[in-house]
C-alpha positions in Angstrom: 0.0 0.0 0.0 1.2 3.6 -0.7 2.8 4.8 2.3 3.0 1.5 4.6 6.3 -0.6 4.9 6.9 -3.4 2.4 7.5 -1.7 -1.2 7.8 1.9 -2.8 5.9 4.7 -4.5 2.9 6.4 -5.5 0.2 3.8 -3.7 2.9 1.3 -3.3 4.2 0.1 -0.2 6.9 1.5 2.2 10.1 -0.2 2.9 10.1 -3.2 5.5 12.1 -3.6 8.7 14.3 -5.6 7.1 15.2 -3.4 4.0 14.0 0.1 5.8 16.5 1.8 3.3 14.0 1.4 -0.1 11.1 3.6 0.4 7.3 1.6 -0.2 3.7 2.4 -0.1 2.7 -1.3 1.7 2.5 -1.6 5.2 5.5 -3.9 6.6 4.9 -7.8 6.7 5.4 -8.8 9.9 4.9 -12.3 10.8 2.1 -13.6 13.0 -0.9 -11.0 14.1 -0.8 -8.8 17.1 -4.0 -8.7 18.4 -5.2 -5.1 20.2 -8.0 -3.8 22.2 -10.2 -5.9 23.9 -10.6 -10.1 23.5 -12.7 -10.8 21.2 -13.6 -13.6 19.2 -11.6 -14.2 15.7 -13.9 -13.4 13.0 -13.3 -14.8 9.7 -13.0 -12.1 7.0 -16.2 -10.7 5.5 -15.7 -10.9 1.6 -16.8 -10.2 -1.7 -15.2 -11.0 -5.1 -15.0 -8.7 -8.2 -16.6 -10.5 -11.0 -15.2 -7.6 -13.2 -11.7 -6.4 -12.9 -12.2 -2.9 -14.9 -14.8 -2.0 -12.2 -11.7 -2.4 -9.9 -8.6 -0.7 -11.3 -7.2 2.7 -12.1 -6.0 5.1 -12.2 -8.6 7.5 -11.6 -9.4 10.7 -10.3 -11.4 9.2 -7.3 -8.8 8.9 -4.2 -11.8 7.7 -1.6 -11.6 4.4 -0.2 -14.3 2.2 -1.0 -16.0 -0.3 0.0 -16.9 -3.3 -2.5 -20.2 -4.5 -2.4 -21.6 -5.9 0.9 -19.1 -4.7 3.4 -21.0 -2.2 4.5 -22.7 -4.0 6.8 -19.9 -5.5 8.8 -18.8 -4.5 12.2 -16.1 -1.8 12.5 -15.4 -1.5 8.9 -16.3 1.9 9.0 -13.7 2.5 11.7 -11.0 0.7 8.7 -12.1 2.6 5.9 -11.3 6.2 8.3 -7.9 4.8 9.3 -7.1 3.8 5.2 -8.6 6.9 4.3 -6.2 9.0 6.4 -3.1 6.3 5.5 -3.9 7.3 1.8 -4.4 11.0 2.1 -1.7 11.4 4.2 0.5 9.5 1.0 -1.5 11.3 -1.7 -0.7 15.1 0.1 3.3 14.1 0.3 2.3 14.8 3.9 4.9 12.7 6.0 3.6 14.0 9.3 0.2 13.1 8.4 1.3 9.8 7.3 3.0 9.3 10.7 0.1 9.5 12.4 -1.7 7.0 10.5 0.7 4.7 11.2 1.8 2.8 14.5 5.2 3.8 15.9 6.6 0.4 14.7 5.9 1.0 11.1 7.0 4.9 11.4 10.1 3.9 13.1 10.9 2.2 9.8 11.3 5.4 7.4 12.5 9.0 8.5 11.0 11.9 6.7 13.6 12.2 4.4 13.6 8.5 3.5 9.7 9.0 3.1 9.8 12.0 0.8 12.3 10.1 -1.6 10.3 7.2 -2.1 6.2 8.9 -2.0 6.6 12.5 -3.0 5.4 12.1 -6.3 3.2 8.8 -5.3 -1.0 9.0 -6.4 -3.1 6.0 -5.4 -6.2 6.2 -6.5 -9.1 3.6 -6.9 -8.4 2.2 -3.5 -11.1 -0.7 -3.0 -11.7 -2.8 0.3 -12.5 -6.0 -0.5 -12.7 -7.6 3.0 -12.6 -6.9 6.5 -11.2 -9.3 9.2 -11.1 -8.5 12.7 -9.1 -10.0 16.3 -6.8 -8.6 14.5 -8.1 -6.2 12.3 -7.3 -6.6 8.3 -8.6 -5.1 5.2 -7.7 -6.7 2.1 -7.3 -3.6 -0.2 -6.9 -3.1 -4.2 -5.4 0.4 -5.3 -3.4 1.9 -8.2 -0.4 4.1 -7.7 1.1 6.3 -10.0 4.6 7.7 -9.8 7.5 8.5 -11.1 9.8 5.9 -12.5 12.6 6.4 -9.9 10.2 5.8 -6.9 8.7 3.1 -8.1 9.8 -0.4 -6.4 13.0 -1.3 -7.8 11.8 -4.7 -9.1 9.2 -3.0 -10.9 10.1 0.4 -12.7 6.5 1.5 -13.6 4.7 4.8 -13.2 1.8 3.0 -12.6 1.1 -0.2 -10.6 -1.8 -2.1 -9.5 -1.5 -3.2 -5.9 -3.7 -6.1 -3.9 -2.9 -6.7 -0.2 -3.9 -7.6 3.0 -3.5 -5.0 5.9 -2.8 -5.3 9.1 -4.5 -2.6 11.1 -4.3 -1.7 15.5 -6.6 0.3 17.6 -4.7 3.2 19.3 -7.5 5.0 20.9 -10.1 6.2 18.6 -8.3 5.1 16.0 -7.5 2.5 13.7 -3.6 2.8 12.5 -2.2 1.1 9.5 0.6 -1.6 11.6 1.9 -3.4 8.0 0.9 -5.9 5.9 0.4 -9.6 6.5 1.6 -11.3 3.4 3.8 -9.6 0.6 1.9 -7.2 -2.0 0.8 -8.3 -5.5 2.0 -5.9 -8.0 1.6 -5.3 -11.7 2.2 -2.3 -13.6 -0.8 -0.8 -16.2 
């Protein structure tokens, strides 16, 4: 995801602990989930499939994430879709102190503001879509395109535009929900 350890540029994933020196947009993969907040019972993922992918791919103009079909009904997701929506604005307004505080400490330990700017500040995701919602702990799996230029794209995939799909990881820190990494690696093309 733009802005969140694990890749780089505009809606790609940020840098992961283990290479924190290459700016990404997707949160870090961190192994095993970290539950927070109260106990509660694990829920399996509320999904829904995309029969069509052209409904589901950009980019666009529209920088709002969505919700796909269905989702709207399950618990918390609206709390999700604020937290993403502030992880991508924060990304989309080269905003690093914005982005900070979308993020838990762990992840924005991982990249310094300069590190940040290098690998986002010309990064645009747009058509950002959850496609399911997971909680105990809390996971969106999201779809978004990122466009950016060619030196801060990942550097395994030099394209000023990239189609992302993964799973995040999200934590409750007070009224919040903040973007804590990814939980598997990214899948990337470039359109």
């Amino acid at each position: 995801m733009a802005g969140v350890p694990s890749s780089t540029a505009a809606g790609t994933p940020a840098p992961t602990a283990e290479d924190a020196t290459e700016p990404s947009e997707q949160p870090e993969q961190v192994e095993g989930p970290e539950p927070s907040g109260p106990a509660t019972a694990a829920a399996p993922p509320a999904s829904v499939s995309a029969d069509d992918d052209a409904d589901w791919v950009g980019p666009s103009t529209n920088v709002t994430v969505q919700l796909a079909p269905g989702l709207d009904d399950v618990d918390g997701v609206g709390d999700v879709q604020s937290g993403l929506q502030r992880y991508f604005d924060a990304i989309n307004a080269h905003d690093y102190g914005a982005w900070a505080d979308s993020v838990t400490p762990r992840v924005a330990a991982i990249l310094d503001q300069s590190a940040w700017m290098t690998g986002y500040s010309t990064t645009t995701d747009s058509s950002i879509w959850v496609t399911a919602v997971g909680s105990d702990p809390w996971t969106a799996e999201v779809r978004f395109t990122s466009v950016q230029e060619l030196a801060q794209a990942p550097a395994d995939l030099r394209a000023g535009c990239i189609h992302w799909e993964t799973t995040v990881r999200l934590e409750r820190q007070g009224d919040h929900l903040l973007v804590d990494g990814t939980t598997r690696e990214p899948t990337r093309t470039a359109c």
